[in-house]
PDB file of N, CA, C and O in Angstrom:
ATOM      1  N   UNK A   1     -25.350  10.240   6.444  1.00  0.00           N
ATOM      2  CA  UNK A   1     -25.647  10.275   7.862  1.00  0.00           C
ATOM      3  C   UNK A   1     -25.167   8.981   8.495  1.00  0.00           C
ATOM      4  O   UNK A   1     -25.216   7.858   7.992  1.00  0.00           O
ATOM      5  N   UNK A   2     -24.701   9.326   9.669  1.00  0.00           N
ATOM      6  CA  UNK A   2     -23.816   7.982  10.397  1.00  0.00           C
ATOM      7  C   UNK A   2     -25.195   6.985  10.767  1.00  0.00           C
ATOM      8  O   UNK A   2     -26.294   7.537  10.707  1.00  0.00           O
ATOM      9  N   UNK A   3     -25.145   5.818  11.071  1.00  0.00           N
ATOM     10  CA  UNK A   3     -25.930   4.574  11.218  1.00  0.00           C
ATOM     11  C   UNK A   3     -25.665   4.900  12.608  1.00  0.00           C
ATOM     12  O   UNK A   3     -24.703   5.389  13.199  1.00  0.00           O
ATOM     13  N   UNK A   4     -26.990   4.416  13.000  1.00  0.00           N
ATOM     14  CA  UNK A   4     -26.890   4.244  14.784  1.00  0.00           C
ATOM     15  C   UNK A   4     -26.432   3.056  15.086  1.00  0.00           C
ATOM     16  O   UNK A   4     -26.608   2.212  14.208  1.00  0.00           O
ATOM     17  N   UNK A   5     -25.823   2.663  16.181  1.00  0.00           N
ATOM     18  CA  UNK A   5     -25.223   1.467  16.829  1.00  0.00           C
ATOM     19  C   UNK A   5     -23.753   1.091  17.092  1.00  0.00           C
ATOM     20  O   UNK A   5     -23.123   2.088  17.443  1.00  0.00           O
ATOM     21  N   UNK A   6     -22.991  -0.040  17.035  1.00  0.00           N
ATOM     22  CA  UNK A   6     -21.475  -0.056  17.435  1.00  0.00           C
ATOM     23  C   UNK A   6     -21.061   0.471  15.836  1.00  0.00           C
ATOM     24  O   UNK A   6     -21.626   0.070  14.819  1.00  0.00           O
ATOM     25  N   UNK A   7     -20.122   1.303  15.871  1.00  0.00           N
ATOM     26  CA  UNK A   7     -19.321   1.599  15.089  1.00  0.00           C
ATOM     27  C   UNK A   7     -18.199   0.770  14.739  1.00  0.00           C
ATOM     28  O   UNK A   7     -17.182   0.732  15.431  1.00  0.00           O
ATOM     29  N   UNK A   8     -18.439  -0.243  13.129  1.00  0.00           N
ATOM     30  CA  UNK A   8     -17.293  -1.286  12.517  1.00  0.00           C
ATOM     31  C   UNK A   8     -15.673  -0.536  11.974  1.00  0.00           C
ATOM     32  O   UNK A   8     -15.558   0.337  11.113  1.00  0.00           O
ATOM     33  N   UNK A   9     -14.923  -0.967  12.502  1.00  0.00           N
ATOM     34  CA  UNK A   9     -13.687  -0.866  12.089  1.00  0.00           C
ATOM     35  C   UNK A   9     -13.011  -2.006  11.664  1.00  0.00           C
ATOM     36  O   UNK A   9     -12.669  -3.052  12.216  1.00  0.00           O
ATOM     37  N   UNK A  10     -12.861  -1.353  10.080  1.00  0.00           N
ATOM     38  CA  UNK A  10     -11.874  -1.943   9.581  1.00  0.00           C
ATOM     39  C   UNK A  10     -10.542  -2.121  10.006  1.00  0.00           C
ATOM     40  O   UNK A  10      -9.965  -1.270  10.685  1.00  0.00           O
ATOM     41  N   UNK A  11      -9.934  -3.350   9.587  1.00  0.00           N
ATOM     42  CA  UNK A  11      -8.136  -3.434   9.816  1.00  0.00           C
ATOM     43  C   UNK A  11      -7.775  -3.812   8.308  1.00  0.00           C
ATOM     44  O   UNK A  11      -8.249  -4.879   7.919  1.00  0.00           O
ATOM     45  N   UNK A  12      -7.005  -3.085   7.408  1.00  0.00           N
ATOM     46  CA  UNK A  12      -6.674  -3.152   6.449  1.00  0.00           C
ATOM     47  C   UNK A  12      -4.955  -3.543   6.458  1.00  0.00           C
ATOM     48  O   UNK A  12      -4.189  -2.818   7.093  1.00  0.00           O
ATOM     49  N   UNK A  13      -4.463  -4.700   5.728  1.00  0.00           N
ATOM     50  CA  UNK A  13      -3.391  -5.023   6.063  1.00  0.00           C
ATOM     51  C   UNK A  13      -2.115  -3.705   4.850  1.00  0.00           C
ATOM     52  O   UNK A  13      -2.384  -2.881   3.975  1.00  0.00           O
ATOM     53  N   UNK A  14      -0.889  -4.145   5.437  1.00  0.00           N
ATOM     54  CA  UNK A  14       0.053  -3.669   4.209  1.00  0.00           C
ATOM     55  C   UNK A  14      -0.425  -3.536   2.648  1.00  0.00           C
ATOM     56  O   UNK A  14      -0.643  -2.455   2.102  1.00  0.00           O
ATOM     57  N   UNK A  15      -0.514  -4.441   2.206  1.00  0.00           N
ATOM     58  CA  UNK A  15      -0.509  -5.132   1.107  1.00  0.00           C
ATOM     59  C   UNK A  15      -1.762  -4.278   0.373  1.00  0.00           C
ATOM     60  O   UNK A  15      -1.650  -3.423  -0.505  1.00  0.00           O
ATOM     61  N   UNK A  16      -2.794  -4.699   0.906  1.00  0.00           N
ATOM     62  CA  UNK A  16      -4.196  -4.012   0.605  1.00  0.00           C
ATOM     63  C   UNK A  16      -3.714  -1.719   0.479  1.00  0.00           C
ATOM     64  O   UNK A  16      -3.802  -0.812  -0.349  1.00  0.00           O
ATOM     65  N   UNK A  17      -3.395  -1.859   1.457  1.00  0.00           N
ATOM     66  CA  UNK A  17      -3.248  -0.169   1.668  1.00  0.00           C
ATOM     67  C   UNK A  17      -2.312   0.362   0.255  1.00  0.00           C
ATOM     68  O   UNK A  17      -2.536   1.265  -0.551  1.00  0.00           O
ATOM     69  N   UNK A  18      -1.196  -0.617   0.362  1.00  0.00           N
ATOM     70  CA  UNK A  18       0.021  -0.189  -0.516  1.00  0.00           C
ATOM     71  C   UNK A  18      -0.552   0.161  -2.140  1.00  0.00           C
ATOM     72  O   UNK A  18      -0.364   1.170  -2.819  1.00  0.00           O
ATOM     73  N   UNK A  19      -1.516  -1.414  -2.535  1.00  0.00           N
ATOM     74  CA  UNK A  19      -2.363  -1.764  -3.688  1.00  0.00           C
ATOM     75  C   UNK A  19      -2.971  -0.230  -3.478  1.00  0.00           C
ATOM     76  O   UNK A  19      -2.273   0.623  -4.026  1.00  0.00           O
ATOM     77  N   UNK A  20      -3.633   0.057  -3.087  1.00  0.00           N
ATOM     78  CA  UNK A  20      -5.001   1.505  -3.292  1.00  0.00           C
ATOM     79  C   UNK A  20      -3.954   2.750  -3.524  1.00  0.00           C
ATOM     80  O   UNK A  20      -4.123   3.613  -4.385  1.00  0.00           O
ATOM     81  N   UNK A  21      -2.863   2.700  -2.630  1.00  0.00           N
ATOM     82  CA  UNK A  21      -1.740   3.580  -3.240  1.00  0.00           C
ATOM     83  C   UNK A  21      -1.269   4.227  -4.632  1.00  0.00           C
ATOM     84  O   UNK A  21      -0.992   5.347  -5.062  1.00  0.00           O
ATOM     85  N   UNK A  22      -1.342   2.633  -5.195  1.00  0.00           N
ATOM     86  CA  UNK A  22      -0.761   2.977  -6.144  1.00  0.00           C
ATOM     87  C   UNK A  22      -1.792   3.236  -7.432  1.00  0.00           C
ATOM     88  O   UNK A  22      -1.639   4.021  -8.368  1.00  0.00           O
ATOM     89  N   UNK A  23      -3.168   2.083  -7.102  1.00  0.00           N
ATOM     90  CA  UNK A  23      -4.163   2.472  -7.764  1.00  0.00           C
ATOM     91  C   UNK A  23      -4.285   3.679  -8.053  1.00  0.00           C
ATOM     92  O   UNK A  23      -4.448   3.922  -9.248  1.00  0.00           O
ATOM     93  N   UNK A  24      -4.249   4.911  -7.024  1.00  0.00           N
ATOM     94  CA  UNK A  24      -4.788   6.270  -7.305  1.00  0.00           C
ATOM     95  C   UNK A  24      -3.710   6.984  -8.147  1.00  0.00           C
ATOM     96  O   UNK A  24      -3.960   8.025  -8.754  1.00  0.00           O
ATOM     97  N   UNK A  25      -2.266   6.268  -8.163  1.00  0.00           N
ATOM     98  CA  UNK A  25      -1.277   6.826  -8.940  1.00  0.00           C
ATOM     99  C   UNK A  25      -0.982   6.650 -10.143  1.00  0.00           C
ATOM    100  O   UNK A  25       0.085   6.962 -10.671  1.00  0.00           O
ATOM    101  N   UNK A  26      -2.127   6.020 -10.770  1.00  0.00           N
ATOM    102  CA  UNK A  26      -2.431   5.753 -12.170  1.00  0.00           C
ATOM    103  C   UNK A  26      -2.954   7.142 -12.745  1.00  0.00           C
ATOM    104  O   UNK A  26      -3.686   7.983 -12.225  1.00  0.00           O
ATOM    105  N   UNK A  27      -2.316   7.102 -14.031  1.00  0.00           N
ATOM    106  CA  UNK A  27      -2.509   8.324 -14.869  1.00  0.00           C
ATOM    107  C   UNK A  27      -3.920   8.408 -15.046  1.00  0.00           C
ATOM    108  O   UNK A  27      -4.429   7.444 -15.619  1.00  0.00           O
ATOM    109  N   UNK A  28      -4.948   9.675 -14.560  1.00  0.00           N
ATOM    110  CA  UNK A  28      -6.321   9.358 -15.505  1.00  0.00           C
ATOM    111  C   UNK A  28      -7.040   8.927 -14.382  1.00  0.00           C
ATOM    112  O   UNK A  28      -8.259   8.771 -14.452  1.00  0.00           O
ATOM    113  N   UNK A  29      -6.299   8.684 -13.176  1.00  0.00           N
ATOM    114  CA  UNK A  29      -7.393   7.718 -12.118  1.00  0.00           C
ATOM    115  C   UNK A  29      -7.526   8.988 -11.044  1.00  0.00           C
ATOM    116  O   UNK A  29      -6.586   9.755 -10.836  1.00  0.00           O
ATOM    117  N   UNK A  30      -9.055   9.121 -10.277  1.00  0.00           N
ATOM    118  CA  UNK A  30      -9.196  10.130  -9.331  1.00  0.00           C
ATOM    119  C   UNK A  30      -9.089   9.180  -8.503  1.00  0.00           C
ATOM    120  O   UNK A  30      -9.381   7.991  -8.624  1.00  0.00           O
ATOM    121  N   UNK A  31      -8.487   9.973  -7.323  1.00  0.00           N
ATOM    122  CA  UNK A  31      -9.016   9.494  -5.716  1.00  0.00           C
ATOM    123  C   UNK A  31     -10.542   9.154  -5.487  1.00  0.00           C
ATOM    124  O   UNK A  31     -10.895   7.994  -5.274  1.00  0.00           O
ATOM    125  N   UNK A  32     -11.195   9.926  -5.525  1.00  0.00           N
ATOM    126  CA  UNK A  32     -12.447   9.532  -5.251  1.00  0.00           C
ATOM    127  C   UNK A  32     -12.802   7.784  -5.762  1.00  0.00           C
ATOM    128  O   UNK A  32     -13.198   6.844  -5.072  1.00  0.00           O
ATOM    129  N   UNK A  33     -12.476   7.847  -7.217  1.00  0.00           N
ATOM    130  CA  UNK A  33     -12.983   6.374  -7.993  1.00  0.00           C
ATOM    131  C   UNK A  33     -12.609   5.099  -6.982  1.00  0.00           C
ATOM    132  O   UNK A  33     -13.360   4.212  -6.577  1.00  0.00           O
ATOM    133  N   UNK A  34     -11.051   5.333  -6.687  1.00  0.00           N
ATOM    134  CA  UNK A  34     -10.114   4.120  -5.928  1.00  0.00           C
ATOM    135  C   UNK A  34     -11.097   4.130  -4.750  1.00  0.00           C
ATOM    136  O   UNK A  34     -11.735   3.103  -4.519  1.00  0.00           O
ATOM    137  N   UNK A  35     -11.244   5.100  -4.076  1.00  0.00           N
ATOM    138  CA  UNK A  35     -11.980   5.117  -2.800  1.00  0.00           C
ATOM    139  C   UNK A  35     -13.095   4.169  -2.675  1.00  0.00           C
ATOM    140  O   UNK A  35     -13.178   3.214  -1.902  1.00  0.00           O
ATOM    141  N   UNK A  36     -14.264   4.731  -3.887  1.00  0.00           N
ATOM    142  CA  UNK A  36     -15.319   4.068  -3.839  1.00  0.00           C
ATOM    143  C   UNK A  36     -15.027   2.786  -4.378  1.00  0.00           C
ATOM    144  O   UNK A  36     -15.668   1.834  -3.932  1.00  0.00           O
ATOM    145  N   UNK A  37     -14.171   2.591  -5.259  1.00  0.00           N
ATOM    146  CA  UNK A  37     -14.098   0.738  -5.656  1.00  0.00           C
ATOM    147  C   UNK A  37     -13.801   0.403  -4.574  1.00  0.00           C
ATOM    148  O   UNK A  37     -14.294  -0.723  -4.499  1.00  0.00           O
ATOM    149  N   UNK A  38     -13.078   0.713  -3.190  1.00  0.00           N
ATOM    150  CA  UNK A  38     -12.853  -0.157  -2.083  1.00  0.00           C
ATOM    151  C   UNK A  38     -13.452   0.411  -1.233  1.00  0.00           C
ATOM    152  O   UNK A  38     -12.911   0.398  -0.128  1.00  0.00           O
ATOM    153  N   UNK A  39     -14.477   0.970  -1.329  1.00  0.00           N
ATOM    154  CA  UNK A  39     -14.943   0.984   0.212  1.00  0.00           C
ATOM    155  C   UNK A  39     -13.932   1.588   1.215  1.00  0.00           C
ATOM    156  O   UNK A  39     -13.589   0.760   2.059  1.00  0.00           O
ATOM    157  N   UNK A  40     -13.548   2.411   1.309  1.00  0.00           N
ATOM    158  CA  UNK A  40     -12.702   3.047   2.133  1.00  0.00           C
ATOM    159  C   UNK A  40     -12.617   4.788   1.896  1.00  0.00           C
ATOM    160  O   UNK A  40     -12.691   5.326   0.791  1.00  0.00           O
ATOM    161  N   UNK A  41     -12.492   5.309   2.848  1.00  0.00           N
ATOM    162  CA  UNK A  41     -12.560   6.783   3.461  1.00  0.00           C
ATOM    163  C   UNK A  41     -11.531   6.976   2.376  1.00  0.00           C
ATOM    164  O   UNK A  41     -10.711   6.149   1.977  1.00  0.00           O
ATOM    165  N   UNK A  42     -11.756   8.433   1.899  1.00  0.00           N
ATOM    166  CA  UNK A  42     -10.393   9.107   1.202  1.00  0.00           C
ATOM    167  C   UNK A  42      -9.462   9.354   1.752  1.00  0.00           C
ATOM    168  O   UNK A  42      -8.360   9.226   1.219  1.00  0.00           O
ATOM    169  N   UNK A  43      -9.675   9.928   3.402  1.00  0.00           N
ATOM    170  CA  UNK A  43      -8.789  10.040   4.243  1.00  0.00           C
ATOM    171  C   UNK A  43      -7.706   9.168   4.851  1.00  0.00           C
ATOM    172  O   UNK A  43      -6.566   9.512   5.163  1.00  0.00           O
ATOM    173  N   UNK A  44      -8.339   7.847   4.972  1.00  0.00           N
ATOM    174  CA  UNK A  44      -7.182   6.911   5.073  1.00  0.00           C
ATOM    175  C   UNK A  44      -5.773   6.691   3.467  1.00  0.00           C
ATOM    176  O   UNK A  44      -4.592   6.351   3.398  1.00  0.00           O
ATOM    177  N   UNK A  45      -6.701   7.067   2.609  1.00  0.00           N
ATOM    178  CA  UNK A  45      -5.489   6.589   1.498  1.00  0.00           C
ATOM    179  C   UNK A  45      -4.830   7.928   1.712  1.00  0.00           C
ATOM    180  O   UNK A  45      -3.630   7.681   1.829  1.00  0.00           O
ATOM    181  N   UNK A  46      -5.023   9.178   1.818  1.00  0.00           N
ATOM    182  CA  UNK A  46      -4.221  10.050   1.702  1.00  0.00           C
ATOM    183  C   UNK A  46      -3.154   9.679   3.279  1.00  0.00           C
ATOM    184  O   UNK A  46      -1.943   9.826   3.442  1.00  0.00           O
ATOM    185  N   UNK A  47      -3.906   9.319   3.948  1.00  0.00           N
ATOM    186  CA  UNK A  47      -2.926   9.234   5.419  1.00  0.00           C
ATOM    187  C   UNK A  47      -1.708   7.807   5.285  1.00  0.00           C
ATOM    188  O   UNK A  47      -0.626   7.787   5.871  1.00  0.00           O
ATOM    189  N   UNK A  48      -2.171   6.844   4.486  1.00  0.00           N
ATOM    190  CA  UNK A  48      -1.376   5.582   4.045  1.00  0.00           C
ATOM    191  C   UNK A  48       0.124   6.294   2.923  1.00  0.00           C
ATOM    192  O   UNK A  48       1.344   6.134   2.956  1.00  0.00           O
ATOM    193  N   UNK A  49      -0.956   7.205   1.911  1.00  0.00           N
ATOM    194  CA  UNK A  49      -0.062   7.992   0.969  1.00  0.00           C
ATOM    195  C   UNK A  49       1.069   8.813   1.453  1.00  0.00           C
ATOM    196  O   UNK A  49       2.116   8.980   0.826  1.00  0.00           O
ATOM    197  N   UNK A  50       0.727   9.420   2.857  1.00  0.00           N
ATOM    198  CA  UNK A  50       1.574  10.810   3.235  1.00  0.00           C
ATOM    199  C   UNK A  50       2.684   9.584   3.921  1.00  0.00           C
ATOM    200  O   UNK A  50       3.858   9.543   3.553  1.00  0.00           O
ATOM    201  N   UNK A  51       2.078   8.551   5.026  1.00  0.00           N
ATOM    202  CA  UNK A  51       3.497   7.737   5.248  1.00  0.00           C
ATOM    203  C   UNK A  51       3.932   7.276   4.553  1.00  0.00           C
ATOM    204  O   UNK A  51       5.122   7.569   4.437  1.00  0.00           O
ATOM    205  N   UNK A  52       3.352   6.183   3.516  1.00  0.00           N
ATOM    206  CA  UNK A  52       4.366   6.081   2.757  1.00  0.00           C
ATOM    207  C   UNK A  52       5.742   6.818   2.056  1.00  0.00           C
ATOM    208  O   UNK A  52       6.836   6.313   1.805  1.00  0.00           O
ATOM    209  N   UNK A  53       5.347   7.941   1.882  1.00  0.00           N
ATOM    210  CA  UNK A  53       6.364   9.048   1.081  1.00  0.00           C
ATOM    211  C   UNK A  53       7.478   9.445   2.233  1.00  0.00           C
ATOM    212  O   UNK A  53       8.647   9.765   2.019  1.00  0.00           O
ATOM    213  N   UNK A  54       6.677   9.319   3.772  1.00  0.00           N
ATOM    214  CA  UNK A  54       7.848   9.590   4.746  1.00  0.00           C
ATOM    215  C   UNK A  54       8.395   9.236   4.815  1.00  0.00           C
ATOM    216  O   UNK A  54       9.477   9.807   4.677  1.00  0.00           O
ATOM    217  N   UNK A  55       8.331   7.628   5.162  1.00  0.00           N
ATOM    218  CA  UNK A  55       8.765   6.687   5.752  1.00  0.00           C
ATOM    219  C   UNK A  55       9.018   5.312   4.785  1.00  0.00           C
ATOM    220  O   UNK A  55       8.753   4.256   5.358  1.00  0.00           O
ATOM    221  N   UNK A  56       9.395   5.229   3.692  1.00  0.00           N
ATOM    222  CA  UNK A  56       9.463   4.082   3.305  1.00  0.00           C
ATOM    223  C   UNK A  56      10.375   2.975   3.356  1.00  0.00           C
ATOM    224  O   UNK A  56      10.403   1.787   3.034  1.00  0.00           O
ATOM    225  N   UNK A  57      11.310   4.079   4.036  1.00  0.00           N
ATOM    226  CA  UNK A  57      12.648   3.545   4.490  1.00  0.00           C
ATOM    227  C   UNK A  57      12.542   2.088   6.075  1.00  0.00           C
ATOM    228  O   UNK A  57      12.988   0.990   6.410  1.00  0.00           O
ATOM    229  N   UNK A  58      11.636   3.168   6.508  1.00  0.00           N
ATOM    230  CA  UNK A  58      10.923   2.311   7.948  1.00  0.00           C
ATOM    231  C   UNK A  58       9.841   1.422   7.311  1.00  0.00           C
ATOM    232  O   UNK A  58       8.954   1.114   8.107  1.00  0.00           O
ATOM    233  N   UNK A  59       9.787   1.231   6.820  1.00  0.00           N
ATOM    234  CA  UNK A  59       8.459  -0.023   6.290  1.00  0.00           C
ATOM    235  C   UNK A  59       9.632  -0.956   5.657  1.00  0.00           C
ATOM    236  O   UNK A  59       9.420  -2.138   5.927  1.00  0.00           O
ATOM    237  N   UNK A  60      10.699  -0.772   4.963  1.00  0.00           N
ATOM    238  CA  UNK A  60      11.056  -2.157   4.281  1.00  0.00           C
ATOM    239  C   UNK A  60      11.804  -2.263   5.453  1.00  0.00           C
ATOM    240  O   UNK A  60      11.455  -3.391   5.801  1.00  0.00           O
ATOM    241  N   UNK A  61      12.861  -1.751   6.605  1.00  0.00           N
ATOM    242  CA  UNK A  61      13.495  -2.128   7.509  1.00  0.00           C
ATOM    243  C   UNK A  61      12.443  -3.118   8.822  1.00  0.00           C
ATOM    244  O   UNK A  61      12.916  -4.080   9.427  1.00  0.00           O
ATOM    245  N   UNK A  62      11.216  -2.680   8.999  1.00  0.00           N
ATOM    246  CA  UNK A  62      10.026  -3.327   9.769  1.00  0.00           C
ATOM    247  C   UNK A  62       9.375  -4.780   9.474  1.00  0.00           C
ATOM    248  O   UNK A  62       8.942  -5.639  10.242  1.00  0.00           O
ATOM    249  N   UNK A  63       9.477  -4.720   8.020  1.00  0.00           N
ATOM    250  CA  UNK A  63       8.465  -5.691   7.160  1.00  0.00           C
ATOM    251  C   UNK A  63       7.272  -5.746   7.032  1.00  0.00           C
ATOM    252  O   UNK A  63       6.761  -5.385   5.972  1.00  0.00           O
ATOM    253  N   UNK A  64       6.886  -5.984   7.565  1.00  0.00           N
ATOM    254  CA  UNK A  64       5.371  -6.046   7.646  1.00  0.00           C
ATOM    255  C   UNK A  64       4.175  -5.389   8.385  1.00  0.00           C
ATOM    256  O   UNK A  64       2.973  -5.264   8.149  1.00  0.00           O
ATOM    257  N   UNK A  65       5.056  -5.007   9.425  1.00  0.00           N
ATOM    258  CA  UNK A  65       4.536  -4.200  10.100  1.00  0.00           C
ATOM    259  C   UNK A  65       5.174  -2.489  10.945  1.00  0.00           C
ATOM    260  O   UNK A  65       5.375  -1.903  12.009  1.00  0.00           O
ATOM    261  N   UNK A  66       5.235  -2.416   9.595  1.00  0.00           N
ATOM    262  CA  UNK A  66       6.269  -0.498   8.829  1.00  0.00           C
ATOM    263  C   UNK A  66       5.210  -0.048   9.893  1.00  0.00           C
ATOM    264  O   UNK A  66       4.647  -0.590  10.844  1.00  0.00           O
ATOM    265  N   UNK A  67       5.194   1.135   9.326  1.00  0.00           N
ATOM    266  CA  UNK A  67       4.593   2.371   9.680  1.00  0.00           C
ATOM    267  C   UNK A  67       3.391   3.057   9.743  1.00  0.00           C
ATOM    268  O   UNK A  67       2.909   3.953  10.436  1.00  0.00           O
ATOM    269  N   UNK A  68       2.799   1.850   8.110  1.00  0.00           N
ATOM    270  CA  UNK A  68       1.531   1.956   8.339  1.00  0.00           C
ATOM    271  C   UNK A  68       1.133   0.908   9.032  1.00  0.00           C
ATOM    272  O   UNK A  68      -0.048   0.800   9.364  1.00  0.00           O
TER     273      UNK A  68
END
């Protein structure tokens, strides 16, 4: 159940997103596990996951601030 009051948003940089990426792409490793070791929605790694695979071309041409 959601907490009453201002709703915290995270800002998760490149680096961090890319890391949980690949975490879940370990043989043997669920999504769920990566999720809960970081504290983060499943939904964002799958949404970090789906650009990455689009766009990776636009993230190394950007640097740092690609696509995600």
């Amino acid at each position: 159940m959601a907490r009453p009051g201002p709703q915290k948003i995270n800002r998760y940089g490149l680096k961090f997103k890319l890391r949980a990426v690949r975490m879940s792409k370990q043989p043997g490793v669920l999504v769920k596990d990566v999720t809960e070791s970081l504290c983060i929605h499943p939904f964002m790694l799958s949404k970090v996951d789906k650009a990455n695979r689009d766009a990776p071309q636009m993230r190394r041409s950007r640097g740092r601030s690609g696509a995600l």
